[in-house]
C-alpha positions as CSV (number, residue, x, y, z in Angstrom):
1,X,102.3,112.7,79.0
2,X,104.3,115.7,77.2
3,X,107.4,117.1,78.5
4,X,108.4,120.5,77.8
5,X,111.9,121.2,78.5
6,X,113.3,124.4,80.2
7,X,115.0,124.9,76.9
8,X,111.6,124.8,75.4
9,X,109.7,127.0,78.4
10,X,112.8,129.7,77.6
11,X,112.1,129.8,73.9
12,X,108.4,130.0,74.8
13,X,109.0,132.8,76.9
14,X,111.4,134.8,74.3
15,X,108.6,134.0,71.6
16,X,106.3,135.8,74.0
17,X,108.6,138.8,74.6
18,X,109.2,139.6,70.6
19,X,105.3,139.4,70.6
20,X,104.2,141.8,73.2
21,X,106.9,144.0,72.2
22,X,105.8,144.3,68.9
23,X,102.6,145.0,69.9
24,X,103.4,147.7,72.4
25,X,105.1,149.2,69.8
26,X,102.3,149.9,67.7
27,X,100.0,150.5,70.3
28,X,101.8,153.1,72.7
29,X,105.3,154.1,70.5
30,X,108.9,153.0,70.9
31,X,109.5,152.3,73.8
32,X,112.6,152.9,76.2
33,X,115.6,150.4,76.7
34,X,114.6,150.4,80.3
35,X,110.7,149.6,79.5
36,X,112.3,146.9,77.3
37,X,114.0,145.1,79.3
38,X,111.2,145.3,82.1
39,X,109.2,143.5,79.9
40,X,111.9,140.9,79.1
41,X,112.1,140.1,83.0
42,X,108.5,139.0,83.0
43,X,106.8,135.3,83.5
44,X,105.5,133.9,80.7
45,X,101.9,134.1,82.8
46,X,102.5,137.8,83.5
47,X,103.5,138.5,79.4
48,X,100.4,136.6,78.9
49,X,97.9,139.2,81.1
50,X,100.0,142.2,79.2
51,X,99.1,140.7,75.9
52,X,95.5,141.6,77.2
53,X,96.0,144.5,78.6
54,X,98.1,146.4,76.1
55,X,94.5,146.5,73.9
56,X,93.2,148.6,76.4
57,X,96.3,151.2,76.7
58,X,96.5,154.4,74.6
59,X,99.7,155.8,76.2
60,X,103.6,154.8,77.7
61,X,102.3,155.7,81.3
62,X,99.0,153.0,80.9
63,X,102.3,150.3,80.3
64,X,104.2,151.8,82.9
65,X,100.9,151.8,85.4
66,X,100.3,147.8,84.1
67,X,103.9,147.2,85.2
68,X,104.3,148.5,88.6
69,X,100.6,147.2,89.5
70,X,102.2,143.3,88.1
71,X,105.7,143.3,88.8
72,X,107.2,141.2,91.4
């Protein structure tokens, strides 16, 4: 049986953030301070569909669509 503690879920999630961030970066631009910490404020699960989704944007407004469709 593992055990994953919330320290480790936390550092999980951060890991997760630098990633998609990254990614969005080079896919759609810098993006905003606000956009950032949206992102930040997501589930793991929820980073997890981005990750998938942000292959299929080409602009800002595809993220900012993606966001207010799976915030909650």
């Amino acid at each position: 049986m593992e055990i994953v503690t919330s320290w480790e879920r936390r550092a999980s999630q951060r890991e997760a953030v630098t990633m998609v961030l990254r990614l969005l970066n080079r896919r759609v631009g810098a993006l905003t301070p606000l956009l950032q910490e949206r992102i930040q404020q997501l589930s793991t699960p929820q980073l997890e569909d981005l990750g998938e989704a942000l292959l299929d944007f080409s602009a800002i407004a595809d993220l900012e669509n993606w966001l207010i469709a799976h915030e909650s």
